[in-house]
N, C-alpha and C positions, 0 to 999 in steps of 0.2 A: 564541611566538618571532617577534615582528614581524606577518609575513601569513601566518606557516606555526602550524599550530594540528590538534593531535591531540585525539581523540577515544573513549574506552573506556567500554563499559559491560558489564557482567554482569548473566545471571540468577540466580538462589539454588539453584532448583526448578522445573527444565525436565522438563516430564512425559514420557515416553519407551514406548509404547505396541507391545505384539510384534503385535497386528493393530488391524484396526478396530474398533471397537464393544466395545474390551477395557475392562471398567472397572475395573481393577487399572492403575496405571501406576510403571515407576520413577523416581525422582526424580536428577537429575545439577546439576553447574553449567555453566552454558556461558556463550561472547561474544553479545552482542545485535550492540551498535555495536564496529567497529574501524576507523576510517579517519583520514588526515590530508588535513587542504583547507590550501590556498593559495589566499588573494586576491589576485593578481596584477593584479588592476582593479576598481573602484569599483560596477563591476556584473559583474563575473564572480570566481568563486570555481572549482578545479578538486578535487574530493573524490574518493580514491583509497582504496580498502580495502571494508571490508563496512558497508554502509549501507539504511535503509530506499527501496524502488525508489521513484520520485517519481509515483506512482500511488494513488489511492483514499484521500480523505478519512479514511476510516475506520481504517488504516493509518497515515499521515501524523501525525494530530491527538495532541499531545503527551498523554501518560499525564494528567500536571494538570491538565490543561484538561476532560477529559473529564466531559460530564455524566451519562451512566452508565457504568457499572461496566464494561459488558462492551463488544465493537466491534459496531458496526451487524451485522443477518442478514447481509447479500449481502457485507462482510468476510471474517465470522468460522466462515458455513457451522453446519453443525449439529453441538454438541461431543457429545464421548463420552458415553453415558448421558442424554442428552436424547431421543434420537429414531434412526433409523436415519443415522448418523456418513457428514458428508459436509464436503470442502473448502467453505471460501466464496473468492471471485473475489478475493481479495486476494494480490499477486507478496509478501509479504514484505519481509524483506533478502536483499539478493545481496550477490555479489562482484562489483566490477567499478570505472568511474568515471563520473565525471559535473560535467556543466560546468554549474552554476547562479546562480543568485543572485532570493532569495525575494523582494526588492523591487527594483527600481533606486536607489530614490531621489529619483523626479521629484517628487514631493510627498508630505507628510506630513497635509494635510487635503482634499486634493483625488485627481485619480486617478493612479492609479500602474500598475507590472506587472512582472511577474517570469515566471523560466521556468526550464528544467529541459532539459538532454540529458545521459544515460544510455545505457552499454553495457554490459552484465552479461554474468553465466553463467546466467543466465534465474531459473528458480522452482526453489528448493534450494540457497538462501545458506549453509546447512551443510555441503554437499560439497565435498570437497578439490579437484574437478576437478568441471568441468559433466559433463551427462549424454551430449553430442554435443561435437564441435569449431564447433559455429554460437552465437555469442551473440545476446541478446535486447538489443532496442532499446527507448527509452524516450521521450517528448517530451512537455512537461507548459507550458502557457501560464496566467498568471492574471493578471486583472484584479483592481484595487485602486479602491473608493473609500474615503480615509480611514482609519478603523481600523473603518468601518463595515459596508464590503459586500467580500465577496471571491467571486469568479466562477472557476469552473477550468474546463479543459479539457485532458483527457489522451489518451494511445493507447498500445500495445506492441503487439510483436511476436516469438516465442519458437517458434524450430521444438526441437519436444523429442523423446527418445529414450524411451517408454515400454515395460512389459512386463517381464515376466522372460527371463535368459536360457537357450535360445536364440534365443526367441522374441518380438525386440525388435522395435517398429515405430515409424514415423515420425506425429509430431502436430505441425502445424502450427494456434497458438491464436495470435488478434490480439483486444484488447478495447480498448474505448472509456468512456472516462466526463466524465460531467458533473456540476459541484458549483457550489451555492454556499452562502455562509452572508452572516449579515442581524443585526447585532448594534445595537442603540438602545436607552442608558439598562441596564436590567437583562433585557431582553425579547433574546432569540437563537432565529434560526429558521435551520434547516439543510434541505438536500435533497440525495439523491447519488442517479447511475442511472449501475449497470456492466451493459455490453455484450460479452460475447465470442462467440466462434465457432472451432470445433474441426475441423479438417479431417484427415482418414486418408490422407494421401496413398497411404502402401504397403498397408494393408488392405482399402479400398475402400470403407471403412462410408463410409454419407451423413455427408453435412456438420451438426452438431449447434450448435445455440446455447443462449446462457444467458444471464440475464435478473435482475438484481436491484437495488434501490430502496428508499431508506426517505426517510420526513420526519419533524421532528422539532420540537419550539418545547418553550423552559425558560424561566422569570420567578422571578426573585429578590424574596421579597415578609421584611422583618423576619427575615433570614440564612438564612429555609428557602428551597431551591430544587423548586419545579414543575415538574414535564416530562411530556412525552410521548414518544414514536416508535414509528409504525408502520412495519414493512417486512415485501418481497417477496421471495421468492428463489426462482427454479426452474430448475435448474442443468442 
């Protein structure tokens, strides 16, 4: 409707797990995408509702576009019945809004750039209510040349309410990433490295960090496509 423009998606077969490392799971439906953006200017668009947080390539990079099947290690973490079951560094979808716009405009074969500000209910876009009264920030810068190279650079910051209750304590987690990708003719080359760090304020534990990375390159040769990716994760 004009500049205002809604947004819905669902999944079919959302796996629903009573612990970790279950390999039995139940199947439900649930929303992925729900929000409505307004383009109120030429480089700015405002998106309100549950959206993907504008963080980690891995995350971001449309379903169709994907050259493999599954998200990068340092995403997607270790799934059930692969190995001992662990998150990967990816925020998801939240709840919250966000003021962006993915290119400006300035050029269509030259360089360009776009950005990204975000205030959510941090990690756990499913929940009716975040875990604290404190939301999570978001800031995401990217360079453009062409339709050829894209360069990002992202941060957040999410003080969260873990534990069970009574026994709830405070985590303060900030991570950093850097992306780019390199597209020429049929040849595409990717690299992403997520940074965070975990801080106890109320328990006292030391300050813990996490570390994950992959590269990748695919060639389109007579409609098969080749690829690679290696990656790192140690969370």
């Amino acid at each position: 409707l004009g500049d205002l423009s809604a947004y819905a998606s669902l999944e079919a077969a959302i796996a629903s797990r009573a612990s970790v490392n279950d390999a039995g799971a139940e199947l439900s439906v649930g929303p992925m995408d729900l929000f409505l953006e307004y383009a109120f200017a030429r480089a700015a668009s405002l998106r309100a509702g549950r959206f993907k947080a504008p963080y980690d390539v891995g995350e971001l990079e449309p379903t169709d576009r994907r050259v493999f099947i599954e998200k990068p290690l340092e995403t997607r973490g270790v799934l059930p019945t692969r190995g001992d079951q662990m998150d990967g560094m990816s925020q998801g979808r939240q709840i919250g809004v966000m003021l962006n716009s993915r290119r400006l405009g300035l050029s269509k074969d030259g360089y360009d750039f776009g950005y990204a500000l975000a205030i959510s209910n941090g990690r756990g876009g499913t929940l009716a209510v975040n875990d604290n009264d404190r939301p999570a920030g978001f800031v995401r810068a990217s360079a453009f040349y062409g339709t050829w190279l894209e360069a990002s650079a992202a941060a957040f910051t999410d003080r969260r309410t873990v534990g069970e209750l009574p026994n709830l304590l405070e985590e303060n987690v900030n991570g950093i990433e850097g992306s780019m990708a390199l597209e020429i003719e049929k040849l595409r080359l990717e690299a992403q490295i997520l940074f965070q760090t975990f801080e106890h304020p109320t328990s006292g534990k030391p300050e813990a960090n996490a570390l994950g990375w992959h590269a990748a390159w695919s060639y389109e040769i007579y409609g098969i496509t080749l690829a690679y990716r290696f990656a790192y994760y140690d969370p």
